[in-house]
C-alpha positions as a LaTeX table, in Angstrom:
\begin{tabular}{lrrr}
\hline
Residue & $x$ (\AA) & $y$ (\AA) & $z$ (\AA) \\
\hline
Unk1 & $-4.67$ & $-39.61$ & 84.32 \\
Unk2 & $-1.89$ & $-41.87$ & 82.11 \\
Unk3 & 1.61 & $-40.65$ & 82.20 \\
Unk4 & 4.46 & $-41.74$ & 80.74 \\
Unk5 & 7.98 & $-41.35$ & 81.85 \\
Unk6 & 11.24 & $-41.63$ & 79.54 \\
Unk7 & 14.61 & $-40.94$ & 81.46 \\
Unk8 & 17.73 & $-43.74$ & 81.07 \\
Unk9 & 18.49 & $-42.73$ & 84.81 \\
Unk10 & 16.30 & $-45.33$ & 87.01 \\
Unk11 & 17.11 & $-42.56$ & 90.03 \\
Unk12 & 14.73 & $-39.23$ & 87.76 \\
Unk13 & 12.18 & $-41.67$ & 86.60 \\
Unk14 & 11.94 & $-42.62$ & 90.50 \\
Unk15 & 11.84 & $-38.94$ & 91.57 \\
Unk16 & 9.52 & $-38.04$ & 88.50 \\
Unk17 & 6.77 & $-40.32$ & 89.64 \\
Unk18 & 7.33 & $-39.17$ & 93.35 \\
Unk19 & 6.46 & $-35.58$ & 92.50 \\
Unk20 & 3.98 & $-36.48$ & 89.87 \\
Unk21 & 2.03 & $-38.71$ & 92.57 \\
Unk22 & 2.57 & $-35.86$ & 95.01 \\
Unk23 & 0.74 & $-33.72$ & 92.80 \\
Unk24 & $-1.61$ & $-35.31$ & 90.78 \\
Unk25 & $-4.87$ & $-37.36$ & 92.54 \\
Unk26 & $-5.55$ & $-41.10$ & 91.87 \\
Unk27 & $-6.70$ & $-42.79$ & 89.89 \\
Unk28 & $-3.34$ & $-41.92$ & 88.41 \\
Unk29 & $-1.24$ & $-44.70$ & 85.77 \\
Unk30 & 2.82 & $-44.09$ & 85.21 \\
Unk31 & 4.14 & $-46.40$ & 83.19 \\
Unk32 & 8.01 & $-45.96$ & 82.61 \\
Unk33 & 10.56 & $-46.74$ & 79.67 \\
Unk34 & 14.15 & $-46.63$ & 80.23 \\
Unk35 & 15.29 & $-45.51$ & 76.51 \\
Unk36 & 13.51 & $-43.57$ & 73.58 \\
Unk37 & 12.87 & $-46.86$ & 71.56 \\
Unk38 & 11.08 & $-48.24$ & 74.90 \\
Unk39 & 8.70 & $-44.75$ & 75.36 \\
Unk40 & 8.15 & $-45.82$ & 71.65 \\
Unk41 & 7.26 & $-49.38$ & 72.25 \\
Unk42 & 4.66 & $-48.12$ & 75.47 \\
Unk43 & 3.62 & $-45.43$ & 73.05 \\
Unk44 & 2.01 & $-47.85$ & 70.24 \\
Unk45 & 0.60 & $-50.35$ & 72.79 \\
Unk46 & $-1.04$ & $-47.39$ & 74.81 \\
Unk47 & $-2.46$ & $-46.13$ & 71.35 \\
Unk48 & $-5.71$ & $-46.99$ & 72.04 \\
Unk49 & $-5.99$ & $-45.20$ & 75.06 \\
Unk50 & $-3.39$ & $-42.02$ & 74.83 \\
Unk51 & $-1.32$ & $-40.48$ & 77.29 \\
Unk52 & $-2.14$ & $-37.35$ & 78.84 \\
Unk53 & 1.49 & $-36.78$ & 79.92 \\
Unk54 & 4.76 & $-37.66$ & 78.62 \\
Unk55 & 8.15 & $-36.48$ & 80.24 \\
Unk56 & 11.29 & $-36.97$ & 78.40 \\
Unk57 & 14.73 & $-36.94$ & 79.11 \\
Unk58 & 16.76 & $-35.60$ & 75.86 \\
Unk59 & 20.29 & $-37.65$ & 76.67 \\
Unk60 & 19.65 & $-41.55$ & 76.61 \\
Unk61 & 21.23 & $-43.61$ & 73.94 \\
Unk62 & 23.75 & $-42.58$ & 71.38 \\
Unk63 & 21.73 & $-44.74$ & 68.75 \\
Unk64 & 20.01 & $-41.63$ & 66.87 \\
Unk65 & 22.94 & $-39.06$ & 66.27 \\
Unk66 & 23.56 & $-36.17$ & 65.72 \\
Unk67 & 19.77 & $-35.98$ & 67.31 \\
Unk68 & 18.95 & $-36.40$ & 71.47 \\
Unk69 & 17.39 & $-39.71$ & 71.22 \\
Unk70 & 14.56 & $-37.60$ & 73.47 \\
Unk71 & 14.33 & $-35.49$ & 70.25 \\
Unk72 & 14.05 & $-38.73$ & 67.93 \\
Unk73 & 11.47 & $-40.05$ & 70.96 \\
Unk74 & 9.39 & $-36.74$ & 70.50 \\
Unk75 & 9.17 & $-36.83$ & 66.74 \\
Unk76 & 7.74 & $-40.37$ & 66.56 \\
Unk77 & 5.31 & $-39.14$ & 69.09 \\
Unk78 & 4.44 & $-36.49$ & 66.86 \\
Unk79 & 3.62 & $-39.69$ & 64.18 \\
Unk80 & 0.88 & $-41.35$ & 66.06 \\
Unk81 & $-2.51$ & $-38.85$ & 65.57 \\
Unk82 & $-3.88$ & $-40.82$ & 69.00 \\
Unk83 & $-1.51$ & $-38.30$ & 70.82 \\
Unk84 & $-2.09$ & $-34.98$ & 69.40 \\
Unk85 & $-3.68$ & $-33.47$ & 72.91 \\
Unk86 & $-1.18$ & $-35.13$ & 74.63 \\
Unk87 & 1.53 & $-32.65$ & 76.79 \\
Unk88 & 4.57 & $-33.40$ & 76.49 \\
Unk89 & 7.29 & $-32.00$ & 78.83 \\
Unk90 & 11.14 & $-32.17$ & 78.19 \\
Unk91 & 13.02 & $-32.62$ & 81.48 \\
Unk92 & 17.29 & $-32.50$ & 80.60 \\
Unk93 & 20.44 & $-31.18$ & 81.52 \\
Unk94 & 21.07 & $-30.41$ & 77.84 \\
Unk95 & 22.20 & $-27.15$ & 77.44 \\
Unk96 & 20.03 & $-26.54$ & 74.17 \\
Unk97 & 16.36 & $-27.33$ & 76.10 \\
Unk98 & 14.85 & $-24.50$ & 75.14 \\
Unk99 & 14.91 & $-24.74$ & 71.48 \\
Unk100 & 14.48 & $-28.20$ & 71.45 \\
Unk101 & 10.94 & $-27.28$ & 73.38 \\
Unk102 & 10.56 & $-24.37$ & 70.96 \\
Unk103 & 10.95 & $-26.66$ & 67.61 \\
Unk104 & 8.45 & $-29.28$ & 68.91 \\
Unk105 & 5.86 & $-26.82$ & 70.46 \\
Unk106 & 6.19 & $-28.76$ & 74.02 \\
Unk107 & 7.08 & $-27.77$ & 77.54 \\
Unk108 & 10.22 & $-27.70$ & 79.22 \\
Unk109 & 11.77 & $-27.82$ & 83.08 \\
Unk110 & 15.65 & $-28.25$ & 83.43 \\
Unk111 & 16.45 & $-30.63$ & 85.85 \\
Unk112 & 18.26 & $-28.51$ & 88.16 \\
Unk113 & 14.99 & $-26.55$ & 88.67 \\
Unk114 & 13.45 & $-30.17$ & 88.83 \\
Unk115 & 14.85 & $-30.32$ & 92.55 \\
Unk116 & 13.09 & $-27.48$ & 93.65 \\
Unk117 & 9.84 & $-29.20$ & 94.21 \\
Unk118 & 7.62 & $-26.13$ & 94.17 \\
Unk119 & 8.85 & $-25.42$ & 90.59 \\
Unk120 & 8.28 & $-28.38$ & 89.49 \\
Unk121 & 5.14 & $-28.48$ & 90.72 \\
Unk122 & 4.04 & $-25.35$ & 89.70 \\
Unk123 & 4.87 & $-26.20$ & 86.04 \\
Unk124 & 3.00 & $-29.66$ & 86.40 \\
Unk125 & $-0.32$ & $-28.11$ & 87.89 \\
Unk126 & $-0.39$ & $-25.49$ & 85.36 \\
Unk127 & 0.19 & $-27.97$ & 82.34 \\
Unk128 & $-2.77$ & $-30.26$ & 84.36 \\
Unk129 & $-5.07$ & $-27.64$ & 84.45 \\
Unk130 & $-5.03$ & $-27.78$ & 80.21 \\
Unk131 & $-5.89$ & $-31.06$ & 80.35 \\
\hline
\end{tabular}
C-alpha cells in the first residue's frame, strides 16, 4: 500500500502515519509533503506507480486564494488519470469540510474526531477495504 500525506503541521503528518501504520500491514510506503505544491511534486513523480491513499489537510499556504490550497491540491489530483482509483481523504479543522468532500466526491474526518483513534480507524479500515 502507497500513501501519501499532505498537512503543513510536521506534528498531524507525524500522528497520521502513526495511526495509518497502526492500522494498515506492511509492506506499507508514506511518503509526506509539507504544502499542496509539494503533494503535487510527489504526485507526478509517483505517477507511474499511483497512490492508493492520499490525506490532505485543507489550510496550508495562502498561495491559492480564495481556495484551501488542500482544495487547489485535490483538483490537480483530479488532473493526473494515473489516480482516478485513488481515495482521497480530507483531514481539517475547516469549518466548511463537508462540502469541500461533497464537491470533490472524496472522504472526510475532522481532526478533532482524528484524536479519537477508534474513529479514525474505523474510517481508514472501511476506506481500505475498497481498495
Amino acid at each position: 500500500m502507497k500513501i501519501l500525506i499532505v498537512d503543513d503541521s510536521e506534528k498531524w503528518v507525524m500522528y497520521h502515519e502513526s495511526a495509518v501504520r497502526e492500522i494498515f500491514k506492511p509492506p506499507l510506503r508514506i511518503d509526506k509533503a509539507f504544502s499542496a505544491k509539494q503533494g503535487v511534486e510527489k504526485l507526478t513523480s509517483s505517477v507511474d506507480e499511483p497512490y492508493d491513499f492520499i490525506f490532505t489537510d485543507m489550510q496550508m499556504e495562502s498561495d491559492f486564494l480564495p481556495l484551501f490550497a488542500g482544495e487547489w491540491f485535490i483538483k490537480q489530483i483530479k488532473f493526473f488519470k494515473e489516480y482516478k482509483n485513488t481515495k482521497i481523504i480530507i483531514i481539517s479543522a475547516a469549518s466548511n469540510i463537508r462540502s469541500i468532500a461533497e464537491k470533490y466526491s472524496t472522504d472526510y474526518i475532522p481532526k478533532y474526531k482524528c484524536k479519537d483513534l477508534n474513529e479514525y480507524c474505523n474510517k481508514l479500515l472501511k476506506e481500505g477495504q475498497n481498495l
